[in-house]
Biopython code that builds the backbone (N, CA, C, O; Angstrom):
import numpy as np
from Bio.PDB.StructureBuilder import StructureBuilder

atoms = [
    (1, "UNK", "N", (0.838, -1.178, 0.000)),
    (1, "UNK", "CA", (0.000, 0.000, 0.000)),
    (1, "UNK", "C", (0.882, 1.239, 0.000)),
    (1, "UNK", "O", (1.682, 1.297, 0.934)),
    (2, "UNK", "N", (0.884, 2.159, -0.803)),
    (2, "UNK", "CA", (1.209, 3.508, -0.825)),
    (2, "UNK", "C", (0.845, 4.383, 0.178)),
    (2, "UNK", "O", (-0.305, 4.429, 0.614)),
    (3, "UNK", "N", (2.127, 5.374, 0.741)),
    (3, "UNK", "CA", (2.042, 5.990, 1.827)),
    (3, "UNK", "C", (1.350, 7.272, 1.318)),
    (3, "UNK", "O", (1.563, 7.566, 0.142)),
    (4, "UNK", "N", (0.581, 8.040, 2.020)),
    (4, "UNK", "CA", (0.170, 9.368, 1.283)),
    (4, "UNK", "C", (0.932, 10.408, 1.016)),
    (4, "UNK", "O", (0.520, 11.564, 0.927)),
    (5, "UNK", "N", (2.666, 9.857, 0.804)),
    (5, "UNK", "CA", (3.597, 11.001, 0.226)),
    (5, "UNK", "C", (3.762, 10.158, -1.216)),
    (5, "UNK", "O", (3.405, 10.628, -2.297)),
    (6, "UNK", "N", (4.354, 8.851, -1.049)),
    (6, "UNK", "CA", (3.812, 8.188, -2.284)),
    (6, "UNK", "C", (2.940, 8.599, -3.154)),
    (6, "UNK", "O", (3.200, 9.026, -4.279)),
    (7, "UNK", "N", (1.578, 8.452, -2.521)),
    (7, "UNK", "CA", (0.415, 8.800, -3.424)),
    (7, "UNK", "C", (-0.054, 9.984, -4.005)),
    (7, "UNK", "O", (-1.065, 10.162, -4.685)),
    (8, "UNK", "N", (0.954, 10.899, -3.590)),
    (8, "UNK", "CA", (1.046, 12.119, -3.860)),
    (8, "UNK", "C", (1.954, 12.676, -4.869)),
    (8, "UNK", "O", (1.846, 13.601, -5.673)),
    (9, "UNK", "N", (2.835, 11.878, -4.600)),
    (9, "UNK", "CA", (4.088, 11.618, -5.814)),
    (9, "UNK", "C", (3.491, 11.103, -7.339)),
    (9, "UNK", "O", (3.915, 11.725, -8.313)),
    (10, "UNK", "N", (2.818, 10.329, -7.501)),
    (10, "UNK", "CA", (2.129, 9.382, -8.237)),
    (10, "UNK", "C", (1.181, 10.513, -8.941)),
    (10, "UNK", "O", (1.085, 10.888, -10.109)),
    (11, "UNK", "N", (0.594, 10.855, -7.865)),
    (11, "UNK", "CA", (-0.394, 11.484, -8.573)),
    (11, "UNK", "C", (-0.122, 13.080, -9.236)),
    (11, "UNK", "O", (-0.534, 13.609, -10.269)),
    (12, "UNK", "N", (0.667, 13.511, -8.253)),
    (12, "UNK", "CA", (1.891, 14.816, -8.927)),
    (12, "UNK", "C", (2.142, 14.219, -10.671)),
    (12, "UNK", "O", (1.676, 14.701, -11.704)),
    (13, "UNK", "N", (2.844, 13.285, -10.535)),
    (13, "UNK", "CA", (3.063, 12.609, -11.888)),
    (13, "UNK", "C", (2.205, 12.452, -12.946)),
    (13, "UNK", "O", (2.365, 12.811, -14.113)),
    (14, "UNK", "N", (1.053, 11.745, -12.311)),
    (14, "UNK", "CA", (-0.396, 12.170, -13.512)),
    (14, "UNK", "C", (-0.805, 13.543, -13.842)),
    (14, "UNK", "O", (-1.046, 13.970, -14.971)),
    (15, "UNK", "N", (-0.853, 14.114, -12.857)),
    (15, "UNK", "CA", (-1.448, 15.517, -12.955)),
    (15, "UNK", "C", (-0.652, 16.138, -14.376)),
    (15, "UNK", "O", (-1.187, 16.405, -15.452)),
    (16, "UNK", "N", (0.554, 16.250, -14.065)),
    (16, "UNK", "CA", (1.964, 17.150, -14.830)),
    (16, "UNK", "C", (1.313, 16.085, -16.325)),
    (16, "UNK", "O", (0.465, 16.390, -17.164)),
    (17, "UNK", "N", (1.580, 15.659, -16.274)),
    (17, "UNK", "CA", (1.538, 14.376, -17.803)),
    (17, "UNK", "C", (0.031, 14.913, -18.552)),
    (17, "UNK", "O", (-0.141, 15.370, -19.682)),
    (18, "UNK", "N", (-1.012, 14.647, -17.386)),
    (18, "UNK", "CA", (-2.235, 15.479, -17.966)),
    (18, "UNK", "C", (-2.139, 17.275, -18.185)),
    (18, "UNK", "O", (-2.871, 17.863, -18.981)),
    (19, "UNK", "N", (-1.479, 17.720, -17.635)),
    (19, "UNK", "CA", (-1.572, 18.848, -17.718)),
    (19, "UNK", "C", (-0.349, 19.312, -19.301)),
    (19, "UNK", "O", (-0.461, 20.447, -19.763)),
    (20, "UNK", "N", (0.471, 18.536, -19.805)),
    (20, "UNK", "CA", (0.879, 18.739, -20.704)),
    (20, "UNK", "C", (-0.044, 18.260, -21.888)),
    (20, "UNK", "O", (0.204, 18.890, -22.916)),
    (21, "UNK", "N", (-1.148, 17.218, -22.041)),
    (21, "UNK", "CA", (-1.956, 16.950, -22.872)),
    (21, "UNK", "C", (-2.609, 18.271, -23.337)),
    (21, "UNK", "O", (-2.441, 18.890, -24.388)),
    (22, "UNK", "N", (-3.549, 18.587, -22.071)),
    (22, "UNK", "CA", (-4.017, 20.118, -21.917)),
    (22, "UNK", "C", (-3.793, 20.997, -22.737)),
    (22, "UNK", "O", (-4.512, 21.511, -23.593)),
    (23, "UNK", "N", (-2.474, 21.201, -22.367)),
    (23, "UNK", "CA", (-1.467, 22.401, -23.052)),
    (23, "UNK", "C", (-1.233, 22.106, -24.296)),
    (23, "UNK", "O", (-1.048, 23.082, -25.023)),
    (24, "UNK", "N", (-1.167, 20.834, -24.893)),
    (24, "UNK", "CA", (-0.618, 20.730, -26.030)),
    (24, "UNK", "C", (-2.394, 20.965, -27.165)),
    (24, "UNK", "O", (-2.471, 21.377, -28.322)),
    (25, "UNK", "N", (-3.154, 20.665, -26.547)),
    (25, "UNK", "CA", (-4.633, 20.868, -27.154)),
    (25, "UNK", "C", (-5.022, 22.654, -26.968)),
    (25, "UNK", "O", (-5.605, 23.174, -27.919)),
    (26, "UNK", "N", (-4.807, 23.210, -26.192)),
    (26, "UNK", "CA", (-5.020, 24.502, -25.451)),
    (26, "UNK", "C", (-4.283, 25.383, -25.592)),
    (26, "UNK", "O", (-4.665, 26.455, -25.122)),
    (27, "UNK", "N", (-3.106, 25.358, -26.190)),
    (27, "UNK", "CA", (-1.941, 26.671, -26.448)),
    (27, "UNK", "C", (-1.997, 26.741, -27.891)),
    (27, "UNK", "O", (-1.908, 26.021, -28.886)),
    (28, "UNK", "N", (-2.307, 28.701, -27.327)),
    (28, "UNK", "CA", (-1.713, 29.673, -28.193)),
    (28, "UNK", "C", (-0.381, 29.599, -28.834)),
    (28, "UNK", "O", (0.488, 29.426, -27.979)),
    (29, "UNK", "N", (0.166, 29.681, -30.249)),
    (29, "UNK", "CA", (1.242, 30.187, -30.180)),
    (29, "UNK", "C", (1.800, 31.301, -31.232)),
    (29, "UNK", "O", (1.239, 31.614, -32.282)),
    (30, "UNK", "N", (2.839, 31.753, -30.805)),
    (30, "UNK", "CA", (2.713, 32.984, -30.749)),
    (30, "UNK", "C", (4.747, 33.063, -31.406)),
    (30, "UNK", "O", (5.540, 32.121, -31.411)),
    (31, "UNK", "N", (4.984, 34.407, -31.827)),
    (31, "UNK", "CA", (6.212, 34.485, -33.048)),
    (31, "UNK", "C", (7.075, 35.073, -31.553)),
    (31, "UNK", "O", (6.565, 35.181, -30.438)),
    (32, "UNK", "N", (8.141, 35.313, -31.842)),
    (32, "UNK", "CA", (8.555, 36.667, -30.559)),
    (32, "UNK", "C", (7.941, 37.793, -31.291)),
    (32, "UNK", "O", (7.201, 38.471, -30.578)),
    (33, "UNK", "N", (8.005, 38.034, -32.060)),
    (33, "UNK", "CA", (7.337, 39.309, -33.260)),
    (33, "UNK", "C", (6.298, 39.860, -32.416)),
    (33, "UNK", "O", (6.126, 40.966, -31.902)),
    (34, "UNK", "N", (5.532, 38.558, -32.421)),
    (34, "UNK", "CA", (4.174, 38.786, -32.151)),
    (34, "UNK", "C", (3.689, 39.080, -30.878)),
    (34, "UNK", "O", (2.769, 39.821, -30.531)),
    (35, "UNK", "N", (4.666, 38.189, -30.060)),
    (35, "UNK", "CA", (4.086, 37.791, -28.704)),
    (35, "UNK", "C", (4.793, 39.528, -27.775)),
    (35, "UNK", "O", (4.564, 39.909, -26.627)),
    (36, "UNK", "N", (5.548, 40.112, -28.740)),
    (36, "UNK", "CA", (6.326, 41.420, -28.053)),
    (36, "UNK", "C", (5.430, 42.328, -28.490)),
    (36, "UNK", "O", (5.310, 43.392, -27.882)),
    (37, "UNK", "N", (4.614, 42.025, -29.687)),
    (37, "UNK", "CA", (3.635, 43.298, -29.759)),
    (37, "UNK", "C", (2.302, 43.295, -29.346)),
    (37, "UNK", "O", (1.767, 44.339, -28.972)),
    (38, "UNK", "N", (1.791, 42.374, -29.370)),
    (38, "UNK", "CA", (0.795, 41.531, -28.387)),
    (38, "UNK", "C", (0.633, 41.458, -27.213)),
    (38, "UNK", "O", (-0.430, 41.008, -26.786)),
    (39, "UNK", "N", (1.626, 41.875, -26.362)),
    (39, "UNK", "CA", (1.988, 40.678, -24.884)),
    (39, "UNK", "C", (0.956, 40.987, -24.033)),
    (39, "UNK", "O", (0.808, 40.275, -23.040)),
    (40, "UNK", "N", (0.173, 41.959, -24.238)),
    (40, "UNK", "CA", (-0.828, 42.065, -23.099)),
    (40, "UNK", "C", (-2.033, 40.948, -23.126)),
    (40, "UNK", "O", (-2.552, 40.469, -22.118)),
    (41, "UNK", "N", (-2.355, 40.645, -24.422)),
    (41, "UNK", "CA", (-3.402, 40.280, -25.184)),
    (41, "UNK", "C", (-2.396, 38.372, -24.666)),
    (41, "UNK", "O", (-2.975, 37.542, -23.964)),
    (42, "UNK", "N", (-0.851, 38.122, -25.262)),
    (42, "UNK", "CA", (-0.147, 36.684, -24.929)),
    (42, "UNK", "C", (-1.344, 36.401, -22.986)),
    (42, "UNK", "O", (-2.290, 35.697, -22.631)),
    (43, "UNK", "N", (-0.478, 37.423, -22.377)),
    (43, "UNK", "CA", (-0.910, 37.489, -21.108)),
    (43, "UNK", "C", (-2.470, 37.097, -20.512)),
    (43, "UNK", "O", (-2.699, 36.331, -19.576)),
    (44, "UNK", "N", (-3.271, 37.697, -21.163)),
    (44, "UNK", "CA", (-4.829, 37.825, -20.941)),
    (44, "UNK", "C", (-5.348, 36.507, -21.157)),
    (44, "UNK", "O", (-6.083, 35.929, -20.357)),
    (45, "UNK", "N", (-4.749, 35.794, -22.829)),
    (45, "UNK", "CA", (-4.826, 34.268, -23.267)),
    (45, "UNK", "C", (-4.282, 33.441, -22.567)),
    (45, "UNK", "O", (-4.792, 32.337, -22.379)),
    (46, "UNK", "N", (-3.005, 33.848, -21.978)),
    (46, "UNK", "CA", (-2.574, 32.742, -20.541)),
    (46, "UNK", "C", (-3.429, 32.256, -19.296)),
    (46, "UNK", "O", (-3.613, 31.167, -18.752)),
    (47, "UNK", "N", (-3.956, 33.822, -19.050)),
    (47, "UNK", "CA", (-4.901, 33.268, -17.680)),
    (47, "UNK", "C", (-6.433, 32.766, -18.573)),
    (47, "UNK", "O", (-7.107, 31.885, -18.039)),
    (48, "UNK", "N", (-6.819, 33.243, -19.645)),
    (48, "UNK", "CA", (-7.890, 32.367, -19.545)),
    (48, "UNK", "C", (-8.309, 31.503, -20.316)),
    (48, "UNK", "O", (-9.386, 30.940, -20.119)),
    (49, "UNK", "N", (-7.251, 31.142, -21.709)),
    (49, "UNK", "CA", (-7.288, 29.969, -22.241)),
    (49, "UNK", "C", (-6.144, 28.788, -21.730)),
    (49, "UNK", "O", (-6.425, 27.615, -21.972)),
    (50, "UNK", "N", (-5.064, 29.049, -21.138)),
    (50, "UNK", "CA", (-4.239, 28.106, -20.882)),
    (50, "UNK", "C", (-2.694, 28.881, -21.178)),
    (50, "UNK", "O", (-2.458, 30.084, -21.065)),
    (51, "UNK", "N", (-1.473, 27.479, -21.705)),
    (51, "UNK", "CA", (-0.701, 28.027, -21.717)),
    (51, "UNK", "C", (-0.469, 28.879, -22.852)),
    (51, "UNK", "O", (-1.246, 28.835, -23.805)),
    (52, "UNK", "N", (0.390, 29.545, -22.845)),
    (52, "UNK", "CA", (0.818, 30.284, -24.756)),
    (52, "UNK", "C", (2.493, 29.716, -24.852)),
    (52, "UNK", "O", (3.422, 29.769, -24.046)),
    (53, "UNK", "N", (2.360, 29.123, -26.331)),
    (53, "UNK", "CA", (3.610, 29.043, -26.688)),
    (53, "UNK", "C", (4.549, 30.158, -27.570)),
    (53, "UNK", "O", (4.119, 30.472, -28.680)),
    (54, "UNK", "N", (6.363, 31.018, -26.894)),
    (54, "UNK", "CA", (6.417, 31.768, -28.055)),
    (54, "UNK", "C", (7.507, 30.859, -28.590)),
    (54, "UNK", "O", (8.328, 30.309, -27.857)),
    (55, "UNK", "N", (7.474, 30.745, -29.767)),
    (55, "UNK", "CA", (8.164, 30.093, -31.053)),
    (55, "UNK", "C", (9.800, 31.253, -31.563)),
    (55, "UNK", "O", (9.755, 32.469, -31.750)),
    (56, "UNK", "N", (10.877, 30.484, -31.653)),
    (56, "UNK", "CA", (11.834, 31.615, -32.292)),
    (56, "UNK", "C", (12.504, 30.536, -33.186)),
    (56, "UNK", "O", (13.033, 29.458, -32.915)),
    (57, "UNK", "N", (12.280, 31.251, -34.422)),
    (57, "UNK", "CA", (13.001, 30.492, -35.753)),
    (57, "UNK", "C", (12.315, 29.364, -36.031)),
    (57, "UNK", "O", (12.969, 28.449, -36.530)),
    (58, "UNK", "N", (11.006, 29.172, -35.808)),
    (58, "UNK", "CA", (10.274, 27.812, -35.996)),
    (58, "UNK", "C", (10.135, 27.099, -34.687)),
    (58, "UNK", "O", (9.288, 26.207, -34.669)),
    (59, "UNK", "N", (10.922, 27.364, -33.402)),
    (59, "UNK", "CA", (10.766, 26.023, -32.908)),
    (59, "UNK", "C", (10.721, 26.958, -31.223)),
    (59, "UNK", "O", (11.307, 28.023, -31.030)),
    (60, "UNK", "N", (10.107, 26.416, -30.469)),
    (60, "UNK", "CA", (9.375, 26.464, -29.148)),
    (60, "UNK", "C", (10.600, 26.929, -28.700)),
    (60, "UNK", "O", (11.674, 26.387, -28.961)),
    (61, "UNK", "N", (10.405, 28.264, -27.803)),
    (61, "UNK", "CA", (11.398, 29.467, -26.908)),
    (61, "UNK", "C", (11.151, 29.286, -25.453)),
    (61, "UNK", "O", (11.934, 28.940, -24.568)),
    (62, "UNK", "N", (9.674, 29.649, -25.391)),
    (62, "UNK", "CA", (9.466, 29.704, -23.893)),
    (62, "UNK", "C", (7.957, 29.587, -23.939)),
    (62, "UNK", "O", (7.217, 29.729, -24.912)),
    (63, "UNK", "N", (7.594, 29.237, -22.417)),
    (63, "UNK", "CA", (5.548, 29.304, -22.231)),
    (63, "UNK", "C", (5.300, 30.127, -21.360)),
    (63, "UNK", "O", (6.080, 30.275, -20.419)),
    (64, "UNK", "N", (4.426, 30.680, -21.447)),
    (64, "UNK", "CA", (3.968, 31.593, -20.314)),
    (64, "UNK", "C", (2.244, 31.029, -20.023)),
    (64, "UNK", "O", (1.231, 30.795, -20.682)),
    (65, "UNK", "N", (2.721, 31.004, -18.551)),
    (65, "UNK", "CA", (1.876, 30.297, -18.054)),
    (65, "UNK", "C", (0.919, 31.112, -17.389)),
    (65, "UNK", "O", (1.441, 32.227, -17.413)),
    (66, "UNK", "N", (-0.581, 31.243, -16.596)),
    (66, "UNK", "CA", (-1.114, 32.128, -15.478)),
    (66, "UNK", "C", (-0.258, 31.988, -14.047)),
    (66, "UNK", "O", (-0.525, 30.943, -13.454)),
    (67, "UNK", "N", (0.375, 32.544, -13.617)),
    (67, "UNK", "CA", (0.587, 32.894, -12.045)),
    (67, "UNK", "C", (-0.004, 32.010, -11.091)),
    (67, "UNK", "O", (0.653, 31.377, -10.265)),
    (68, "UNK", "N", (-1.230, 31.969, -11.205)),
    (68, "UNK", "CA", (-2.031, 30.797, -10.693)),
    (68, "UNK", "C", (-1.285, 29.275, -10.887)),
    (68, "UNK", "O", (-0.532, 28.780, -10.049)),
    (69, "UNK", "N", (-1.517, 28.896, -11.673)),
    (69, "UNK", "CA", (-1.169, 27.475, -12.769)),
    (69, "UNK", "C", (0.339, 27.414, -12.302)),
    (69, "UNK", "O", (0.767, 26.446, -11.674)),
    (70, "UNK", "N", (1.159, 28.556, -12.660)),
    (70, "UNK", "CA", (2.243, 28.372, -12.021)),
    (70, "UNK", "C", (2.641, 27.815, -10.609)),
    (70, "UNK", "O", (3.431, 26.933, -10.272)),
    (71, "UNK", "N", (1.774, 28.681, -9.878)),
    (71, "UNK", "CA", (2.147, 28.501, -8.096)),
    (71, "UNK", "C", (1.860, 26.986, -8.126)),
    (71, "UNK", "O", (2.804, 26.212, -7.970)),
    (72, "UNK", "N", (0.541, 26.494, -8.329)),
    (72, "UNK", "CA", (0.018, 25.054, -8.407)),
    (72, "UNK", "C", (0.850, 24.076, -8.825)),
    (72, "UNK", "O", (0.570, 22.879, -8.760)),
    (73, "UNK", "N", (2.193, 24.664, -9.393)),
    (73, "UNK", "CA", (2.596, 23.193, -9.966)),
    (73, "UNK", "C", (3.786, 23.433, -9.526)),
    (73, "UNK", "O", (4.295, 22.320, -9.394)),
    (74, "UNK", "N", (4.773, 24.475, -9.122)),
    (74, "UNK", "CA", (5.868, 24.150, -8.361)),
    (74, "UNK", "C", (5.532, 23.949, -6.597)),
    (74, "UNK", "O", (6.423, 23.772, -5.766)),
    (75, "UNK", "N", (4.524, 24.001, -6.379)),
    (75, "UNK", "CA", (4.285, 23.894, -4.998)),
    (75, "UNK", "C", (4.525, 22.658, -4.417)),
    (75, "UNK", "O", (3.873, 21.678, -4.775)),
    (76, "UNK", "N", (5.515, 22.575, -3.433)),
    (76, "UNK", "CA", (6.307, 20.893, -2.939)),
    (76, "UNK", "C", (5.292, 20.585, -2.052)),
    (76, "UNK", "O", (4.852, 21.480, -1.330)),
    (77, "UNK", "N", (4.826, 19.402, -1.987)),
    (77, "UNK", "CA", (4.645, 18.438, -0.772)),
    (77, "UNK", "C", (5.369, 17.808, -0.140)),
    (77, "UNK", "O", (6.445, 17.496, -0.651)),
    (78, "UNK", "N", (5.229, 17.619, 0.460)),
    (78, "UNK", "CA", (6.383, 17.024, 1.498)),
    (78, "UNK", "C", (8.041, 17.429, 1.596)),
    (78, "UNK", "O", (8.477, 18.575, 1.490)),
    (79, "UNK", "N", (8.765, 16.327, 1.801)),
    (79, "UNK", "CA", (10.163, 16.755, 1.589)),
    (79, "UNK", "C", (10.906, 15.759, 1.032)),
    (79, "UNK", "O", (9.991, 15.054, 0.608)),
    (80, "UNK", "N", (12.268, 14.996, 0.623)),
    (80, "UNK", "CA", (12.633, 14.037, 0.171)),
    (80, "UNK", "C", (12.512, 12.755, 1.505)),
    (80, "UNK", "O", (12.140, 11.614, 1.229)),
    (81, "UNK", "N", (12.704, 12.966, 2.230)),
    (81, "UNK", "CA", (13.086, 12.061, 3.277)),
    (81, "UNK", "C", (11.526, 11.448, 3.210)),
    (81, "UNK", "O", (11.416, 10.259, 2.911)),
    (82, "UNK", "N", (10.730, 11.965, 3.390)),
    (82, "UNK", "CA", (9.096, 11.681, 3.209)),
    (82, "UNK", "C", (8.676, 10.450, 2.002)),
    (82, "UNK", "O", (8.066, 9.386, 1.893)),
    (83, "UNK", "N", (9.520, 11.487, 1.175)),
    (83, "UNK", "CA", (9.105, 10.583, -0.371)),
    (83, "UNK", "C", (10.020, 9.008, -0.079)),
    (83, "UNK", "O", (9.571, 7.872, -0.235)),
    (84, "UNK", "N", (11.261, 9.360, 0.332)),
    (84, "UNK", "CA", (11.821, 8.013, 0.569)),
    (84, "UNK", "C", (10.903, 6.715, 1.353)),
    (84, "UNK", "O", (10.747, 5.530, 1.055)),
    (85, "UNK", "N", (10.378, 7.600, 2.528)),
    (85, "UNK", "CA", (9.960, 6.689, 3.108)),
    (85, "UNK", "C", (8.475, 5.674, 2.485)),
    (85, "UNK", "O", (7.972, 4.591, 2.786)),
    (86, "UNK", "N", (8.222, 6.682, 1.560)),
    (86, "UNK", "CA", (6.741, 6.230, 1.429)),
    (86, "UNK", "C", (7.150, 4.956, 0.311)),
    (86, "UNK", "O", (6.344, 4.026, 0.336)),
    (87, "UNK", "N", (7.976, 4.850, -0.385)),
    (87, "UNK", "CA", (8.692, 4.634, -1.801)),
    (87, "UNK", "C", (8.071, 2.941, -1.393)),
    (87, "UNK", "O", (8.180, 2.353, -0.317)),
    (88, "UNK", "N", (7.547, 2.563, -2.408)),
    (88, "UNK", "CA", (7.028, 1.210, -2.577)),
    (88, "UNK", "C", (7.928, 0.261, -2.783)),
    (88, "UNK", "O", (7.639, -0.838, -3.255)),
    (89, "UNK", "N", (8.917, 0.565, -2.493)),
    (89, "UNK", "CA", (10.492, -0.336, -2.826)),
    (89, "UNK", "C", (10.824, -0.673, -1.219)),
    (89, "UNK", "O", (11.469, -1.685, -0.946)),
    (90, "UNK", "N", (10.359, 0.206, -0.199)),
    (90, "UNK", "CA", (10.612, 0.191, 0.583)),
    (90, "UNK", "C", (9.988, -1.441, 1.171)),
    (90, "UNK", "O", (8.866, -1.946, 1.153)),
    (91, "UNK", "N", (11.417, -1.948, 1.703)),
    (91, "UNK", "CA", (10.653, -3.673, 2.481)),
    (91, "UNK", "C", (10.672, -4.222, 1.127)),
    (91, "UNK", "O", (10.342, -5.404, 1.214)),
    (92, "UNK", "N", (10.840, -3.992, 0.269)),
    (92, "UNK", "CA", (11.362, -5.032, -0.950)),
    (92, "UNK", "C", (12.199, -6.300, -0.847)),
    (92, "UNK", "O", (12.024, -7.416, -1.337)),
    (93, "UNK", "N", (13.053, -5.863, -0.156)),
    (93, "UNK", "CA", (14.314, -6.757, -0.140)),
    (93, "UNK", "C", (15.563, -6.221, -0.871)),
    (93, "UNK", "O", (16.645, -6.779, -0.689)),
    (94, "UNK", "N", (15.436, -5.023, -1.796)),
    (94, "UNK", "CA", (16.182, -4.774, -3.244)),
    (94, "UNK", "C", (17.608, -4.158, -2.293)),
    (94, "UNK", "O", (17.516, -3.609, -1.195)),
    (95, "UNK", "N", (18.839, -4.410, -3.019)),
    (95, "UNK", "CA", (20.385, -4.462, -1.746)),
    (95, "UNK", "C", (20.993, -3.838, -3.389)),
    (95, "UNK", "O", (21.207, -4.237, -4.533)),
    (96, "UNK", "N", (21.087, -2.330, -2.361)),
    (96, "UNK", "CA", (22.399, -2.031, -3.485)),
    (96, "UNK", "C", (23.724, -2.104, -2.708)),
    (96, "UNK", "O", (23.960, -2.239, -1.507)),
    (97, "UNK", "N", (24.505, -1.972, -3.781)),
    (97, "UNK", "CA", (25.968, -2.544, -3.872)),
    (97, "UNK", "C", (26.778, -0.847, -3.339)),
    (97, "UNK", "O", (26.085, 0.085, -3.748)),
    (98, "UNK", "N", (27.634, -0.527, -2.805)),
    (98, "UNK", "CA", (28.259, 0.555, -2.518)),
    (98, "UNK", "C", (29.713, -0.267, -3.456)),
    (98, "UNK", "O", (30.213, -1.391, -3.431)),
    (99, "UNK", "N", (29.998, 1.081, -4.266)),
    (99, "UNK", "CA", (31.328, 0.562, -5.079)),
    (99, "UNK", "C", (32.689, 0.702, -4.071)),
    (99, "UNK", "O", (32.937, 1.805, -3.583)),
    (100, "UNK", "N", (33.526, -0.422, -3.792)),
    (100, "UNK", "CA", (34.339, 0.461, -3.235)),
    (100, "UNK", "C", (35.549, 1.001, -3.439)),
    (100, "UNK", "O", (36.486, 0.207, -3.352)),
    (101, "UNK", "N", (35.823, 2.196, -3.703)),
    (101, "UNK", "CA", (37.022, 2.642, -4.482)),
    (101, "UNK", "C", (37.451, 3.947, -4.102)),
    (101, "UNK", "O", (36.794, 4.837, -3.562)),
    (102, "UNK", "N", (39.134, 3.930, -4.606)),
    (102, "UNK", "CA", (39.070, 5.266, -4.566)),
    (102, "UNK", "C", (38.152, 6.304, -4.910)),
    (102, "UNK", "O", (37.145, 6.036, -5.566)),
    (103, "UNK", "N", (38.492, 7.862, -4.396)),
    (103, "UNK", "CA", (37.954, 8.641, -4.571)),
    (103, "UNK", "C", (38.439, 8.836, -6.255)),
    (103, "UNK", "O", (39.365, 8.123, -6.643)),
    (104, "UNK", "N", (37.861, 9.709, -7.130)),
    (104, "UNK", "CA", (38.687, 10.121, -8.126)),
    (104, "UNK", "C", (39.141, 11.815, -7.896)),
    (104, "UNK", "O", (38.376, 12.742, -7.630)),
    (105, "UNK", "N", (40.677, 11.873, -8.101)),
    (105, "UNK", "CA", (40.980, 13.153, -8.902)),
    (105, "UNK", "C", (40.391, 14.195, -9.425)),
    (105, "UNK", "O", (39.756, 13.847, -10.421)),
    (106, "UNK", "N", (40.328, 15.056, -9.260)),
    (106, "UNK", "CA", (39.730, 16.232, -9.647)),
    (106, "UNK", "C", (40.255, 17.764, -10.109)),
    (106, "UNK", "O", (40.351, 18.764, -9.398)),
    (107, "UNK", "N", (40.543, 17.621, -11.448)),
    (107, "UNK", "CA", (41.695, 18.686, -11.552)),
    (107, "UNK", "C", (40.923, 20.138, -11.408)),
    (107, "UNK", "O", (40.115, 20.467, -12.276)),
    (108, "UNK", "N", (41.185, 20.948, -10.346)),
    (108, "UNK", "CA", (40.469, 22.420, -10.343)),
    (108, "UNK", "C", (41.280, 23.440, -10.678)),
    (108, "UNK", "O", (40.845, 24.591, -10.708)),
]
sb = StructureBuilder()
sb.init_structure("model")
sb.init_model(0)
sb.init_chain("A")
sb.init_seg("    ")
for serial, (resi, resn, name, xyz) in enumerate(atoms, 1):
    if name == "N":
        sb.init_residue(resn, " ", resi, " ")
    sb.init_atom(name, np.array(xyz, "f"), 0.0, 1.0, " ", f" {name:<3s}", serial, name[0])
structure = sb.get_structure()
């Protein structure tokens, strides 16, 4: 059974995966040309159609996302030690190997 940092992890994971479907059905896109003479209008289409893509030389630059949408998706749960613990590997049995060796060299 999955711990509820696990299940949070998991589902972090669906969310992001769905939320790029979204985006890829739902974005604007936009030239730098355009999106610099536009940008209020890029902006306005961010918060209320989704993301906007701007394009330079044919091929994807940057997205601008709503502020909102943003906060929502870098926002951490938990912490690593959490996620470790919840980790469905955990009580496996699975034995890693520590290499043992010198350190290596490091020319600075």
């Amino acid at each position: 059974m999955l711990s509820s940092v696990a299940f949070q992890a998991v589902n972090d994971y669906y969310d992001y995966n769905e939320s790029l479907e979204v985006m890829a059905m739902n974005t604007g896109t936009w030239t730098v040309a355009e999106a610099k003479a536009k940008f209020s209008e890029v902006l306005d289409q961010a918060r209320s159609q989704g993301p906007q893509v701007i394009t330079k030389h044919g091929r994807d630059a940057a997205v601008v996302v709503a502020a909102e949408e943003w906060e929502r998706k870098t926002k951490r749960v938990g912490n690593l030690a959490e996620f470790f613990a919840g980790s469905p590997l955990r009580g496996s049995g699975l034995k890693i190997k520590r290499v043992k060796g010198r350190l290596r060299r490091v020319a600075l």
